[in-house]
NUVO-701698 format. One record per residue: residue number from 1; residue in one letter; x, y negated, z negated of N, C-alpha, C, O in turn. Coordinates in Angstrom, 2 decimals. Layout:
N
+------+------+---------+---------+---------+---------+---------+---------+---------+---------+---------+---------+---------+---------+
! resi ! resn !     n.x !     n.y !     n.z !    ca.x !    ca.y !    ca.z !     c.x !     c.y !     c.z !     o.x !     o.y !     o.z !
+------+------+---------+---------+---------+---------+---------+---------+---------+---------+---------+---------+---------+---------+
!  NUM !    a !       X !       Y !       Z !       X !       Y !       Z !       X !       Y !       Z !       X !       Y !       Z !
...
+------+------+---------+---------+---------+---------+---------+---------+---------+---------+---------+---------+---------+---------+
//
This chain:
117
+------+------+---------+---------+---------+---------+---------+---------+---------+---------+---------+---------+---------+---------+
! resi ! resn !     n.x !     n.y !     n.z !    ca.x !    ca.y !    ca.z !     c.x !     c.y !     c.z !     o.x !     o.y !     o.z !
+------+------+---------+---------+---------+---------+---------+---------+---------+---------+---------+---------+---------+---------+
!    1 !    x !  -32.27 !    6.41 !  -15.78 !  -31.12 !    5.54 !  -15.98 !  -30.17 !    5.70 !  -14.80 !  -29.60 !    6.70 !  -14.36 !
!    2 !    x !  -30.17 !    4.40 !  -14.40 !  -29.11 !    4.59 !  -13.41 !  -27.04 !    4.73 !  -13.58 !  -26.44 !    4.16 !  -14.49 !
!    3 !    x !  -26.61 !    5.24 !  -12.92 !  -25.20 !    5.12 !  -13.32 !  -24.53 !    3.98 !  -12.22 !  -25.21 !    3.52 !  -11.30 !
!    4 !    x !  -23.07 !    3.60 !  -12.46 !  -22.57 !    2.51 !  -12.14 !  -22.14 !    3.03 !  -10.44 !  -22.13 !    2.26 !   -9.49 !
!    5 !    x !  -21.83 !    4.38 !  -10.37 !  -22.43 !    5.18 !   -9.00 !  -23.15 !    5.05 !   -8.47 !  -22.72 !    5.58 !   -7.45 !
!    6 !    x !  -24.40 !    4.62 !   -8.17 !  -25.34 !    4.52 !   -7.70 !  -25.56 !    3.73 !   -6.70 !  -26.14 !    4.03 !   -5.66 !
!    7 !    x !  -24.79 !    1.98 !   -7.19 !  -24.54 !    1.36 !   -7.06 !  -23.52 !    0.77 !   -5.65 !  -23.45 !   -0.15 !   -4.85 !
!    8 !    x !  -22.86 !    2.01 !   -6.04 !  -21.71 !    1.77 !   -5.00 !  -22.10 !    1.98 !   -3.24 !  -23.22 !    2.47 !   -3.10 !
!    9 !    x !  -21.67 !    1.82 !   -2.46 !  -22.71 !    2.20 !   -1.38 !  -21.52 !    3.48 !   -0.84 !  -20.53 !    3.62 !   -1.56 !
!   10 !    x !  -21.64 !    4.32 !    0.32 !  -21.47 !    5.49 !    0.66 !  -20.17 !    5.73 !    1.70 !  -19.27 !    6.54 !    1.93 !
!   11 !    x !  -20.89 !    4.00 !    2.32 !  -19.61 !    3.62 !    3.86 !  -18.40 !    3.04 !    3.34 !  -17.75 !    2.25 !    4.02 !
!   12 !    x !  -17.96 !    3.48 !    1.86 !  -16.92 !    2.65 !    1.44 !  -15.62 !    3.34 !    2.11 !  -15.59 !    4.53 !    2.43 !
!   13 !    x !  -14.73 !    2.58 !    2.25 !  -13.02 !    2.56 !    3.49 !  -12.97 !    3.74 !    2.50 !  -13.39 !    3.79 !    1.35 !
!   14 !    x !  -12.34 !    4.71 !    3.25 !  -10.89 !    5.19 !    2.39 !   -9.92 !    4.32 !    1.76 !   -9.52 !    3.24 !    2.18 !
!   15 !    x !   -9.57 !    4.96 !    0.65 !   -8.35 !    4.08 !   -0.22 !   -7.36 !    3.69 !    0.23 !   -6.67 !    2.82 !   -0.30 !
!   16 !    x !   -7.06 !    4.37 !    1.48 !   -5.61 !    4.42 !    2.43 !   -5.93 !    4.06 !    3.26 !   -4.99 !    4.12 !    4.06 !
!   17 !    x !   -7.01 !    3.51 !    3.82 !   -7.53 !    3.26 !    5.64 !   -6.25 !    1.86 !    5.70 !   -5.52 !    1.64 !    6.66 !
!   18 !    x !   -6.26 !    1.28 !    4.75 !   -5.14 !    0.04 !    4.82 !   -3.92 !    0.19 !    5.01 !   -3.34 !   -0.55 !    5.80 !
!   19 !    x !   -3.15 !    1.33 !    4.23 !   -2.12 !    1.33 !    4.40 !   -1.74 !    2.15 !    6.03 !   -2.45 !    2.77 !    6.83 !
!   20 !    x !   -0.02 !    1.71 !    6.01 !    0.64 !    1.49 !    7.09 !    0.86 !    2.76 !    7.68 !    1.06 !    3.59 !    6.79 !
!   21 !    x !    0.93 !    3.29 !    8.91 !    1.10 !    4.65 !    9.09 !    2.51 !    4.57 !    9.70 !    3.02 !    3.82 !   10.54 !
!   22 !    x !    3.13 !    5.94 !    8.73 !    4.96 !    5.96 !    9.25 !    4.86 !    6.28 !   10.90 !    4.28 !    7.34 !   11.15 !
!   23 !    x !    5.32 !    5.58 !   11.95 !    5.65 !    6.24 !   12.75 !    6.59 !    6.93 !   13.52 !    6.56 !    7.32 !   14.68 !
!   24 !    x !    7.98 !    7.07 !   12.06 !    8.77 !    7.67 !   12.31 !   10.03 !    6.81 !   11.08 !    9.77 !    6.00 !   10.19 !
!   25 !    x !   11.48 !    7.40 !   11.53 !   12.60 !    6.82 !   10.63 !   13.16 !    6.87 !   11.85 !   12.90 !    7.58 !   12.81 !
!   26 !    x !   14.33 !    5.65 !   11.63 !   15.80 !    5.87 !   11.97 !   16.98 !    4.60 !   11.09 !   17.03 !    3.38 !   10.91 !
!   27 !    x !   17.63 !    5.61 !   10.82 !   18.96 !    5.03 !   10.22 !   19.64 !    4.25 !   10.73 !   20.16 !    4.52 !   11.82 !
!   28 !    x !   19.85 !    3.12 !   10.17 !   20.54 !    1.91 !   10.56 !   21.85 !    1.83 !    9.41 !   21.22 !    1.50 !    8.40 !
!   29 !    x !   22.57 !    1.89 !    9.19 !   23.63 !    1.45 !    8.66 !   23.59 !    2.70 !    7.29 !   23.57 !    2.51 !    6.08 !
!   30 !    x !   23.59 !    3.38 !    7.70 !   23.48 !    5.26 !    6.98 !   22.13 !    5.33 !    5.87 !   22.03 !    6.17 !    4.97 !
!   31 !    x !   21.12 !    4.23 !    6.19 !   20.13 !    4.26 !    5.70 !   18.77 !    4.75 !    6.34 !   18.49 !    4.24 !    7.43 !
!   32 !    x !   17.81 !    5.75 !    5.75 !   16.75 !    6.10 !    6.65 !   15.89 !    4.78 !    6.20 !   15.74 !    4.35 !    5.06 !
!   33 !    x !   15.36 !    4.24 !    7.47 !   14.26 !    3.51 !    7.28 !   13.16 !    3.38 !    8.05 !   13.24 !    3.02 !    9.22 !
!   34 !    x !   11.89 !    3.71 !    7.40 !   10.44 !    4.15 !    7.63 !   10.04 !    2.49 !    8.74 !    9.95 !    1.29 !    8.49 !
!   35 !    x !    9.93 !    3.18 !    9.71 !    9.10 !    2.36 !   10.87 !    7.40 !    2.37 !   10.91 !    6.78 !    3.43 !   10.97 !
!   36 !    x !    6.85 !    1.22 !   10.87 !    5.44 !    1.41 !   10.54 !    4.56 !    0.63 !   11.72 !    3.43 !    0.92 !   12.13 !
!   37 !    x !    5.56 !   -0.61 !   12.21 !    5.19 !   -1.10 !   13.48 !    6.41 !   -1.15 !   14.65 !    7.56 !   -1.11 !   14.20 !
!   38 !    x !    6.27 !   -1.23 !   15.91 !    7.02 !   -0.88 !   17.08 !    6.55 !   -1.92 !   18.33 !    5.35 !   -1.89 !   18.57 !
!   39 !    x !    7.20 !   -2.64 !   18.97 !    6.72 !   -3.13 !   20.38 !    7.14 !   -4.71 !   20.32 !    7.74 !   -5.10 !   21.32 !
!   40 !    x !    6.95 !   -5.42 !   19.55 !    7.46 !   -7.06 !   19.42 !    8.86 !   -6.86 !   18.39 !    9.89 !   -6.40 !   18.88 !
!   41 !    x !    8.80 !   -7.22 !   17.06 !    9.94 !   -6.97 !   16.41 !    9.84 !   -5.61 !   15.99 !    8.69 !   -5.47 !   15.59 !
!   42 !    x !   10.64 !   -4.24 !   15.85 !    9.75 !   -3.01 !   15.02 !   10.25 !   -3.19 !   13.52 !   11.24 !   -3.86 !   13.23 !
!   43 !    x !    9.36 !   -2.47 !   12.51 !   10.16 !   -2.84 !   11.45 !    9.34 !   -2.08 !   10.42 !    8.58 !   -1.32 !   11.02 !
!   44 !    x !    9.23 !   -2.02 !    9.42 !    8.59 !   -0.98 !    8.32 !    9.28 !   -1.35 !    6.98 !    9.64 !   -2.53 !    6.98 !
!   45 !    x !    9.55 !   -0.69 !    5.87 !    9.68 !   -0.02 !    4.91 !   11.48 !    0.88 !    4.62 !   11.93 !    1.87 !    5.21 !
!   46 !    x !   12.13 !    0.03 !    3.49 !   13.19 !    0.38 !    3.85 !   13.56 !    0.61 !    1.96 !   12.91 !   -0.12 !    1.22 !
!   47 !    x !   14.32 !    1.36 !    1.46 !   15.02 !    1.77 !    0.25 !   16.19 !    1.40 !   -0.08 !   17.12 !    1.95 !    0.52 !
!   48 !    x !   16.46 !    0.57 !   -0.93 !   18.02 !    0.67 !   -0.73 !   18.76 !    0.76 !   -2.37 !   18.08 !    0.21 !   -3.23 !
!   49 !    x !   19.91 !    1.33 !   -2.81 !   20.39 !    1.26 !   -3.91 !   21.88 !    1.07 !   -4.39 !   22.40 !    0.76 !   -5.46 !
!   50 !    x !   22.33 !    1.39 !   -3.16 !   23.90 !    0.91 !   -3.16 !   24.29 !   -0.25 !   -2.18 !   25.01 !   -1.17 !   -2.56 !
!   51 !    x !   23.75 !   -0.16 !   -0.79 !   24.04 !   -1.23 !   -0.51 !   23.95 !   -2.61 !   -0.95 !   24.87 !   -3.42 !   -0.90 !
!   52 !    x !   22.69 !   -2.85 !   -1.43 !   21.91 !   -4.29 !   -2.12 !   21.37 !   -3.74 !   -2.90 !   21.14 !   -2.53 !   -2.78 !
!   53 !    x !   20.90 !   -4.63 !   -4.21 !   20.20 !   -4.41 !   -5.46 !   19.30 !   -3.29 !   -4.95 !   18.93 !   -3.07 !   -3.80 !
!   54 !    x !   19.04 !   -2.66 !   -6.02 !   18.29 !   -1.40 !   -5.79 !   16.80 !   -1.74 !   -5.80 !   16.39 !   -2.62 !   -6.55 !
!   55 !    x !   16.02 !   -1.08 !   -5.01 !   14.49 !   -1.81 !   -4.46 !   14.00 !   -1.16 !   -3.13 !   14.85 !   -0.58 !   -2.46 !
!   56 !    x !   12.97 !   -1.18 !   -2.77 !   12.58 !   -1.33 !   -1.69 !   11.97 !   -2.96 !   -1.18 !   11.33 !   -3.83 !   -1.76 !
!   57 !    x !   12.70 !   -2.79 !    0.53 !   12.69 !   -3.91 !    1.07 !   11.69 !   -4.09 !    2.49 !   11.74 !   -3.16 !    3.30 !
!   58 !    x !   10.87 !   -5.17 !    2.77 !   10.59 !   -5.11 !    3.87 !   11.89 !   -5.54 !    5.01 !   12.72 !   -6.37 !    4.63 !
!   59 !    x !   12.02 !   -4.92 !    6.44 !   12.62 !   -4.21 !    7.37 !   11.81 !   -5.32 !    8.81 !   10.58 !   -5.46 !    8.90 !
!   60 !    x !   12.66 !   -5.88 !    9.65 !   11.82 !   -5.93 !   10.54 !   13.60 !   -6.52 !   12.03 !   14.51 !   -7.26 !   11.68 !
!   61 !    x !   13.54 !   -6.17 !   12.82 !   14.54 !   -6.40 !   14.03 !   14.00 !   -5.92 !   15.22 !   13.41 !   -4.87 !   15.49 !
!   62 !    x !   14.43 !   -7.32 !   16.14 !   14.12 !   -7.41 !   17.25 !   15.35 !   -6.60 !   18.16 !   16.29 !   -6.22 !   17.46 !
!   63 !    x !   15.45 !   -6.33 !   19.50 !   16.62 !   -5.23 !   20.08 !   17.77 !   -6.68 !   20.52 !   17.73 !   -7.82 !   20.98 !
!   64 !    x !   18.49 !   -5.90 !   20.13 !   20.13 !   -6.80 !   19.77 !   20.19 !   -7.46 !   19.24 !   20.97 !   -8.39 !   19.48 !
!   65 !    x !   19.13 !   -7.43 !   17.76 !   19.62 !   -8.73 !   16.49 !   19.85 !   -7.84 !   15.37 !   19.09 !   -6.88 !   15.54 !
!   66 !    x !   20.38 !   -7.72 !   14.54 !   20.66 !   -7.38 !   13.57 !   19.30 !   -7.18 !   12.72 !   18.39 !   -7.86 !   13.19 !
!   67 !    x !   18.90 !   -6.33 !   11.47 !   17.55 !   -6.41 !   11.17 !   17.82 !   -7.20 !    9.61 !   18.79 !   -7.46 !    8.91 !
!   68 !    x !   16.52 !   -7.38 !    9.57 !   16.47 !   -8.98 !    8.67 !   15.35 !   -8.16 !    7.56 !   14.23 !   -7.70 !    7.79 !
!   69 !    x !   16.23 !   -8.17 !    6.14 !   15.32 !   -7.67 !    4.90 !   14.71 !   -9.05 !    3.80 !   15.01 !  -10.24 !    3.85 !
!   70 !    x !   13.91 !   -8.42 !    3.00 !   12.63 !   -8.93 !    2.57 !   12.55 !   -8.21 !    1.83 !   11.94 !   -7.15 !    1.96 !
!   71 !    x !   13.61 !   -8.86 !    0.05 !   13.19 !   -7.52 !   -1.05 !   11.47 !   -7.76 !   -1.42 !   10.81 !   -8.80 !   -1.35 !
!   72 !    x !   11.06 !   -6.39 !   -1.83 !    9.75 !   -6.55 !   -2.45 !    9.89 !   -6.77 !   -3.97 !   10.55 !   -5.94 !   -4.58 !
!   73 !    x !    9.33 !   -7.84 !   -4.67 !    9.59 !   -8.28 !   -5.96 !    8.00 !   -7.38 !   -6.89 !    8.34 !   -6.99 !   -8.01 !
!   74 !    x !    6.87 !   -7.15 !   -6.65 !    5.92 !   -6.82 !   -7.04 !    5.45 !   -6.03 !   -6.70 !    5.46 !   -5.80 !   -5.49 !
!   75 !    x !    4.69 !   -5.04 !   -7.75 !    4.16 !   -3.98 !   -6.98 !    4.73 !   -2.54 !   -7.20 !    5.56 !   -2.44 !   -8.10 !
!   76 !    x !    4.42 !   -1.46 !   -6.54 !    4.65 !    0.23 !   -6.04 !    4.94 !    0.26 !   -5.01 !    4.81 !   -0.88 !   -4.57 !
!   77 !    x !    5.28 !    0.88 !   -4.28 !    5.49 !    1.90 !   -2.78 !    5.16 !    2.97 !   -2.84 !    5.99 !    3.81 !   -3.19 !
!   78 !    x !    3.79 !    3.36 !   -2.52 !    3.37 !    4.98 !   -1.85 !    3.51 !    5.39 !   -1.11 !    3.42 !    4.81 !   -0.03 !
!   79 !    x !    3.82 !    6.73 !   -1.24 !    3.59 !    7.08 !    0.63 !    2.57 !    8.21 !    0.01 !    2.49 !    8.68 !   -1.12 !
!   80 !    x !    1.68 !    8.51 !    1.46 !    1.08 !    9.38 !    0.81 !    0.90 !   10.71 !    2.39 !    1.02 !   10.30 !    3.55 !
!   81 !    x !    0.72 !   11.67 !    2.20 !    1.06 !   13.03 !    3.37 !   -0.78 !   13.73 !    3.28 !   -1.50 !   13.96 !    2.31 !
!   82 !    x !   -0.89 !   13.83 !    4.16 !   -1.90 !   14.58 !    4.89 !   -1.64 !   15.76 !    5.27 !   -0.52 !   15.92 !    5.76 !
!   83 !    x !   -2.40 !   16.77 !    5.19 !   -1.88 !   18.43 !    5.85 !   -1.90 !   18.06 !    7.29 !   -1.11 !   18.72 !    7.97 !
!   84 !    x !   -2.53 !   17.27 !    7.85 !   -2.10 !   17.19 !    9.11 !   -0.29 !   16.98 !    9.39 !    0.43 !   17.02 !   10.38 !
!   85 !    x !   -0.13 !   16.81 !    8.34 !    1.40 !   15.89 !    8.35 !    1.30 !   14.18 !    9.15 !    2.23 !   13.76 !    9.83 !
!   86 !    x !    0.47 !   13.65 !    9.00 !    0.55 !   12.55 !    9.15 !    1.18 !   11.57 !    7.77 !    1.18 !   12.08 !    6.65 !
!   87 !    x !    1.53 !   10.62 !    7.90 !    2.25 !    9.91 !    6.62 !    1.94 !    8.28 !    6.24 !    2.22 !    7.57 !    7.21 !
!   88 !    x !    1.43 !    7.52 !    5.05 !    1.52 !    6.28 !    5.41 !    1.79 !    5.79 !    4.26 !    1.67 !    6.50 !    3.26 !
!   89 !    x !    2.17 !    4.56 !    4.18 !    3.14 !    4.13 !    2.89 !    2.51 !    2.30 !    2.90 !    2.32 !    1.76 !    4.00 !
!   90 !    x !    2.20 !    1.33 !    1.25 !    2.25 !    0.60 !    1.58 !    2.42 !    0.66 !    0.17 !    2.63 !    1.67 !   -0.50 !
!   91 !    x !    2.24 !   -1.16 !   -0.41 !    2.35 !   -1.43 !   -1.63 !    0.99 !   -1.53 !   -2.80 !    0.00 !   -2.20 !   -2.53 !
!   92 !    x !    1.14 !   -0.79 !   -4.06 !   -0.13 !   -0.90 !   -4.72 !    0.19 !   -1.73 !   -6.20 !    1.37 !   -1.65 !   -6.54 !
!   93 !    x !   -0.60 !   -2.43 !   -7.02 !   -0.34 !   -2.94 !   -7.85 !    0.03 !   -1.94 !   -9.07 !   -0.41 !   -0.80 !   -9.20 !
!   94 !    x !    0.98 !   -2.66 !   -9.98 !    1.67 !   -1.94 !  -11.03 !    0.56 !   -0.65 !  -11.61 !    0.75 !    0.55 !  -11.82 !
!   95 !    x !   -0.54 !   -1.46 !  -11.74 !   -1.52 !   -0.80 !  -12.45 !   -2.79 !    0.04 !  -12.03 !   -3.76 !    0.45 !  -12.68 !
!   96 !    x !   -2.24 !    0.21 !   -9.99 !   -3.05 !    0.81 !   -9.63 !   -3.63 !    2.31 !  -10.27 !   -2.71 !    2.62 !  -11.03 !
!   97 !    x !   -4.54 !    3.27 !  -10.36 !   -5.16 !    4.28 !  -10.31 !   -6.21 !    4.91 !   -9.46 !   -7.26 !    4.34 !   -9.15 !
!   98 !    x !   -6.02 !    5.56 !   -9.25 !   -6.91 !    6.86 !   -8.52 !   -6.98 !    7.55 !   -8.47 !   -5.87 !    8.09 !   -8.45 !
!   99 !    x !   -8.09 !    8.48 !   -8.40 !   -8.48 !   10.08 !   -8.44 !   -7.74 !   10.85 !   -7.31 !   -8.48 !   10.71 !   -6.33 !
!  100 !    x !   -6.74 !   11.55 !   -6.97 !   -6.13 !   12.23 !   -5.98 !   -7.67 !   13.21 !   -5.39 !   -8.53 !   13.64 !   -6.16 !
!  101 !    x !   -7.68 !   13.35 !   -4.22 !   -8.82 !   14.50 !   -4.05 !   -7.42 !   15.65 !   -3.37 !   -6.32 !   15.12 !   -3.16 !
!  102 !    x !   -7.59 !   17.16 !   -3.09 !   -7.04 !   18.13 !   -3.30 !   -6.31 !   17.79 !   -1.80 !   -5.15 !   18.19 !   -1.85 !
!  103 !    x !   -6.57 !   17.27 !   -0.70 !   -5.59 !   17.08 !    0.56 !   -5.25 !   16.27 !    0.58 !   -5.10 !   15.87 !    1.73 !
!  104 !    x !   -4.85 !   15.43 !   -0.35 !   -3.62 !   14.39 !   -0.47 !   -2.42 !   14.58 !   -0.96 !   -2.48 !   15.44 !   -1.84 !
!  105 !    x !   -1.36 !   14.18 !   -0.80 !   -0.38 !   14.80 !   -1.70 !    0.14 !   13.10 !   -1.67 !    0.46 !   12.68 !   -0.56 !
!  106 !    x !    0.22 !   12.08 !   -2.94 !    1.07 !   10.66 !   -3.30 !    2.45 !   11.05 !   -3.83 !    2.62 !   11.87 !   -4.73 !
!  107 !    x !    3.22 !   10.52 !   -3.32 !    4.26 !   10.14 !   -4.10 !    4.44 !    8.51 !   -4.41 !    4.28 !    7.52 !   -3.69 !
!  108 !    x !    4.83 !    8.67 !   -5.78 !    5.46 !    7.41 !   -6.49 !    6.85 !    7.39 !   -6.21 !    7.76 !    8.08 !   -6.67 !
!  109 !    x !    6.89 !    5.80 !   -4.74 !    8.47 !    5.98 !   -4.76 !    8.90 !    5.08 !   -6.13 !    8.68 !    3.93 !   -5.75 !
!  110 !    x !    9.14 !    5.05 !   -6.82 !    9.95 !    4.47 !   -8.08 !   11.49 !    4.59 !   -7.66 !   11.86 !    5.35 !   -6.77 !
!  111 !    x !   12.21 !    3.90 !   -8.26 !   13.54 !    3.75 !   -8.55 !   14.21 !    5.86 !   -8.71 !   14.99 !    6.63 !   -8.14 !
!  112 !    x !   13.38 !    5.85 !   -9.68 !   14.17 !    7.47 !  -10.18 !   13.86 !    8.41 !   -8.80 !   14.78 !    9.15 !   -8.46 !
!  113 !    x !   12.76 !    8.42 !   -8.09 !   12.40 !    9.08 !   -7.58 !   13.05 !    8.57 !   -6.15 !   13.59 !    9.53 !   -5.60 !
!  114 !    x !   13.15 !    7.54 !   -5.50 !   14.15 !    7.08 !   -4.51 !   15.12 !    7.57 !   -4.39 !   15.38 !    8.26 !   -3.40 !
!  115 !    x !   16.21 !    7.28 !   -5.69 !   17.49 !    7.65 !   -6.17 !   18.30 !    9.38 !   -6.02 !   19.47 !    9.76 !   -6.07 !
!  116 !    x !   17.20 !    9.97 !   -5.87 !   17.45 !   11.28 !   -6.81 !   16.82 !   12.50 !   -5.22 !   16.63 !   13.72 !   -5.28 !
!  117 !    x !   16.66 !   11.68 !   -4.13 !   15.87 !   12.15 !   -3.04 !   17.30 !   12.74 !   -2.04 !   17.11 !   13.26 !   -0.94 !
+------+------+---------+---------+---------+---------+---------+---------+---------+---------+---------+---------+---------+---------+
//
């Protein structure tokens, strides 16, 4: 009897090969915000709870424009850490799941967990 494993083939992506890799923060208006791309507009991954409705927002400014947000209405925000200390963060559905293997470390940014950082 075969199992539903079997099935699957071997060369499958990592779960994360998609998501965005942090390549750093800097604070714009006393906010840290996660940079994920750099070189045309840079822009990433941004938190916010007092300034504007509380959420995470997409982030993106060109040099001498002001940066231009994009609340996210659907979805999670992970980030997830490597012992290398590498870092990458994107959006997963409400109802995502997955098996953590032991050198990952996820965080669920949620509201409580944003807030309370």
């Amino acid at each position: 009897m075969q199992s539903i494993q079997d099935f699957i083939p071997d060369d499958q992506p990592e779960p994360f090969d998609d998501f965005a890799r942090i390549l750093g923060t800097v604070q714009i208006y006393r906010t840290k915000h996660y940079i994920t791309h750099t070189g045309g507009p840079e822009g990433g991954f941004v938190y916010f709870y007092k300034e504007r409705p509380a959420g995470w927002y997409r982030w993106s400014r060109t040099w001498g424009e002001p940066p231009s947000y994009e609340k996210i209405e659907t979805g999670v925000v992970l980030m997830i850490c490597y012992p290398n200390g590498s870092e990458k963060i994107d959006i997963v559905p409400e109802n995502w799941e997955y098996e953590l293997r032991f050198d990952e470390y996820v965080t669920i940014c949620d509201d409580e967990t944003m807030q309370n950082e």
